[in-house]
C-alpha positions as CSV (number, residue, x, y, z in Angstrom):
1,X,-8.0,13.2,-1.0
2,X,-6.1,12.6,-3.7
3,X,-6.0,13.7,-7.3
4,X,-4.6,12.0,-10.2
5,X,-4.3,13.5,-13.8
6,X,-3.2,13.1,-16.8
7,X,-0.5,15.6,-17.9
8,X,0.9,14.0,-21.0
9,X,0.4,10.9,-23.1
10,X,1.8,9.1,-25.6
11,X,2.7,6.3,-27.4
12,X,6.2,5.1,-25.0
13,X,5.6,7.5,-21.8
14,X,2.6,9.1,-19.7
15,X,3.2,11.1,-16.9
16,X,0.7,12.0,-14.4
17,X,0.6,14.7,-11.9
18,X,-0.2,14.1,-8.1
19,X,-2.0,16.2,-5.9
20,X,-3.4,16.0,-2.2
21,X,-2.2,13.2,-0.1
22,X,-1.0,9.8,-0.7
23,X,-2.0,8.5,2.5
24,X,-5.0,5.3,3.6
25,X,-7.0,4.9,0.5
26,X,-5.6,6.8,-2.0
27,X,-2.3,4.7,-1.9
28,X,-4.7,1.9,-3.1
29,X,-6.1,4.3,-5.8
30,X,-2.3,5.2,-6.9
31,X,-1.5,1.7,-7.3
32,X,-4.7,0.7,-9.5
33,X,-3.8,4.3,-11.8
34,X,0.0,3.2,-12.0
35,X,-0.9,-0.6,-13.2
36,X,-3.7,0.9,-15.6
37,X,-0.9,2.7,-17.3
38,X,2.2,0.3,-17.0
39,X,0.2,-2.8,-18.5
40,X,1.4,-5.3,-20.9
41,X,2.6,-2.1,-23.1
42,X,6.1,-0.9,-22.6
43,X,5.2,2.5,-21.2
44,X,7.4,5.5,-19.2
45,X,5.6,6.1,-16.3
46,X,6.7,9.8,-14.5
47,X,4.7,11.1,-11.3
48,X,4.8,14.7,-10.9
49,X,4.6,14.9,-7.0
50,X,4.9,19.1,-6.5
51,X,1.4,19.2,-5.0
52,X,1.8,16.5,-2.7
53,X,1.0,17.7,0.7
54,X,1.5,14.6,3.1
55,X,2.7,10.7,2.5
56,X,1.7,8.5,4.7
57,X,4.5,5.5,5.4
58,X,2.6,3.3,3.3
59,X,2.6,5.6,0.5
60,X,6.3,6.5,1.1
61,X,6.7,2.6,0.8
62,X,4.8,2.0,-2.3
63,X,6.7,5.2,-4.0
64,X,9.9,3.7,-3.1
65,X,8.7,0.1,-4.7
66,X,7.5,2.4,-7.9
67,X,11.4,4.4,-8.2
68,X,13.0,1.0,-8.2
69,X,10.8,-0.2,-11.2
70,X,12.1,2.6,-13.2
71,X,9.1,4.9,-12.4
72,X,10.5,8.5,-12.8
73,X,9.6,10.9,-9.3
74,X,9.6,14.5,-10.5
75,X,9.0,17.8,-8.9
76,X,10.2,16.1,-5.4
77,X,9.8,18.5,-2.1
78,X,13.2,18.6,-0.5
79,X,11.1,16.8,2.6
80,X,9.6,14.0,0.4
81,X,12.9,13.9,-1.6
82,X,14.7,13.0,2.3
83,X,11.8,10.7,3.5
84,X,12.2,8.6,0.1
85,X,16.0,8.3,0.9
86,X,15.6,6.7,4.5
């Protein structure tokens, strides 16, 4: 499971806090919440990813594709921090 909120919101950022897995489905769900909030609007997007308890390769993947768009990672485990870098 995965669970999505948001933290803060405003006009030029949101940021949204992670917790449970990214893993199977809920990549799929983290993708849909991301484009919801990076639409036509010029919007900072930051995932707080402290309570993330497992990623999955897929999500590792899609949170790689999300750091190179400029997506700020924050609150990175030391683990999750090293399995983004590979």
């Amino acid at each position: 499971m995965l669970r999505i909120t948001v933290v803060e919101s405003s006009a030029s950022a949101v940021t949204l806090r992670m917790e449970g897995r990214i893993a199977g489905p809920w990549v799929e769900e983290l993708r849909t919440t991301c484009n919801v909030h990076t639409g036509p609007d010029p919007v900072q997007l930051y995932l707080e990813l402290e309570d993330v308890s497992f990623v999955d390769p897929a999500g590792i993947v899609y949170l790689k594709e999300l750091r190179d768009k400029g997506i700020g990672l924050h609150h990175v485990s030391p683990f999750l921090r090293e399995l983004l870098q590979e």
